[in-house]
N, C-alpha and C positions, 0 to 999 in steps of 0.2 A: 370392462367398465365403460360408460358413459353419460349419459345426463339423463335425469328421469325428472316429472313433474308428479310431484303427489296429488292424489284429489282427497278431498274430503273424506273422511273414512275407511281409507282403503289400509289396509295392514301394510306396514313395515318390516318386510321378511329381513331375518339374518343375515342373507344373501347382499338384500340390498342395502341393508345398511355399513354393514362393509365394506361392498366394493364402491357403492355411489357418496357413499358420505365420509366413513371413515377415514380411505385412503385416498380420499381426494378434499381433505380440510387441511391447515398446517397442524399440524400436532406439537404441539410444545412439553417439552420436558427439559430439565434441570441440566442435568449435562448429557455429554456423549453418552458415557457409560447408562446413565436411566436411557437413554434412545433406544442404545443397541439391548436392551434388558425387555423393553418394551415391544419392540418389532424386531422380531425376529425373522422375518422373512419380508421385507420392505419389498414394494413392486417399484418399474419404472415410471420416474417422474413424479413418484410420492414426494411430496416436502413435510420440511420438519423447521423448528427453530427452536431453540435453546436457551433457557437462564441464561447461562452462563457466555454467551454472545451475543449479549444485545445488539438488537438491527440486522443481523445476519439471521438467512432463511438458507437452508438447503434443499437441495432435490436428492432423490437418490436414479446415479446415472446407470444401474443396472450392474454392478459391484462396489460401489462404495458411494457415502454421502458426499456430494461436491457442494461449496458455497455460490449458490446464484450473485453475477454477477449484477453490473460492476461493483464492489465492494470496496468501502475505504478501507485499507488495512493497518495503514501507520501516518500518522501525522504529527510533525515534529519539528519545536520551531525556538527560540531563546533570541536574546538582546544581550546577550554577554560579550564585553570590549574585549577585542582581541587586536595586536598590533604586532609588526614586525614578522610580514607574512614575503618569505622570501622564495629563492628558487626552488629551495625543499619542498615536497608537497606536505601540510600538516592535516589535523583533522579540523576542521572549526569546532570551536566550543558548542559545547552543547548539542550539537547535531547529530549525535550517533540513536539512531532506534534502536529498537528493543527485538533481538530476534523472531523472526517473521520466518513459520515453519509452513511448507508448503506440502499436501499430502499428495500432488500428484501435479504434471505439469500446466503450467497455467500463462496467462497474460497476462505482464506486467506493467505499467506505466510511472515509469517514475517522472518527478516533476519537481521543482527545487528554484527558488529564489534566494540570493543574497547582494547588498549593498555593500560595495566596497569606495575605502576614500584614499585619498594622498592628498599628505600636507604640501604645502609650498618650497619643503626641504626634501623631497624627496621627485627625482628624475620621473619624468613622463615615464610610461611601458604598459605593457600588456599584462592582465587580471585574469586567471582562469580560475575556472568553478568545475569544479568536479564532482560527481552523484556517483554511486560506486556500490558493491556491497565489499565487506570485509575483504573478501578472498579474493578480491577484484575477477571476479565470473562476468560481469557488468560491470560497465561504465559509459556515462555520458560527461564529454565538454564543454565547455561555452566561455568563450573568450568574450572580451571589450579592452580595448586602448583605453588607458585613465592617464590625463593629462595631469603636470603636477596641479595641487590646489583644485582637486577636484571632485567629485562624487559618481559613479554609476550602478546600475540593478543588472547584475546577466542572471537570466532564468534559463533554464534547460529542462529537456521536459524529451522521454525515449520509451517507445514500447517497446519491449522484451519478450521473447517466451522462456521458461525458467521451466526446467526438472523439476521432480520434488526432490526437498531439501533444503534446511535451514540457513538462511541469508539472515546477515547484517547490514543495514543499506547505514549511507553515514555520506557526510561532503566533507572534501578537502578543496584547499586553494595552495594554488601557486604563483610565484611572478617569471617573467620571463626577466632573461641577465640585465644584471647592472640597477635593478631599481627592487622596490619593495613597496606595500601600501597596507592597509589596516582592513578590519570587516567595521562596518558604522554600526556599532549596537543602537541607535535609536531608532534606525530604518527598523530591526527585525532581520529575522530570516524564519525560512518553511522549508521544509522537505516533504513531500508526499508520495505515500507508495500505496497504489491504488492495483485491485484483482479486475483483472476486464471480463475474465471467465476462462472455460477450459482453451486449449492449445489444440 
């Protein structure tokens, strides 16, 4: 394969329209299954993109289709009051994604904001934020000191290389001893799990 310029009148052999156009346009079809129905013998660096994934294009890396990166893969965010966040770790409301299946090893970056407060009855101390998946395979921290009567954002943000195999990414908070503080549902929170490309 490579680049040809047509002239005027010249025939459009089978050959060439094959190798210079076909397998080097993005070819779209409905799902996987119509993909692999369709090209049955994919070359290296064909791309393809799918109904069924909007915004995501792949290539084929010479045995299987991979998602060109970077790709947002989960984004996930709520304003739900949560209080009485102690030395246990819990999960924050609302912040669990939706299993994120990876078909072969990749780069991950996770990245995650939340606003945390303490009222004026509750002891100065230390705020963690936790970005995780289920099985705890990954994890990123990110502390701040929150004085009583007061408010902060810790963001955390960690690239990973990950196996394939289905992750549940999700945040949890914890306090360090003796004190306790709340998530601010009116600040918000995010969690984002974004593909960098293959490993």
């Amino acid at each position: 394969m490579g680049y040809k310029v047509f002239t005027a009148g010249e025939e459009a052999l089978a050959s060439d329209v094959n190798s210079l156009l076909m397998s080097q346009t993005v070819a779209r079809f409905a799902s996987a299954a119509a993909r692999s129905a369709a090209l049955t013998a994919p070359v290296l660096n064909q791309m393809s993109a799918l109904d069924s994934k909007p915004g995501q294009s792949s290539y084929w890396n010479g045995s299987a289709w991979a998602i060109m990166a970077p790709v947002l893969l989960s984004f996930t965010e709520s304003s739900v009051a949560q209080g009485g966040i102690t030395q246990t770790p819990v999960d924050i409301n609302g912040m669990t994604a939706s299993p994120l299946t990876l078909v072969s090893s990749r780069i991950i970056e996770m990245s995650a904001s939340v606003t945390f407060i303490k009222s004026g009855a509750e002891a100065a101390g230390v705020a963690f934020l936790r970005v995780q998946d289920a099985g705890l395979t990954v994890q990123q921290v990110g502390l701040q000191t929150l004085p009583a009567n007061s408010q902060c954002m810790i963001n955390v943000k960690r690239v990973v290389t990950l196996a394939a195999g289905t992750y549940t990414f999700k945040l949890m908070a914890y306090a360090e001893a003796s004190t306790s503080f709340s998530v601010q549902p009116a600040a918000g929170r995010w969690m984002q799990i974004t593909d960098l490309g293959p490993a």
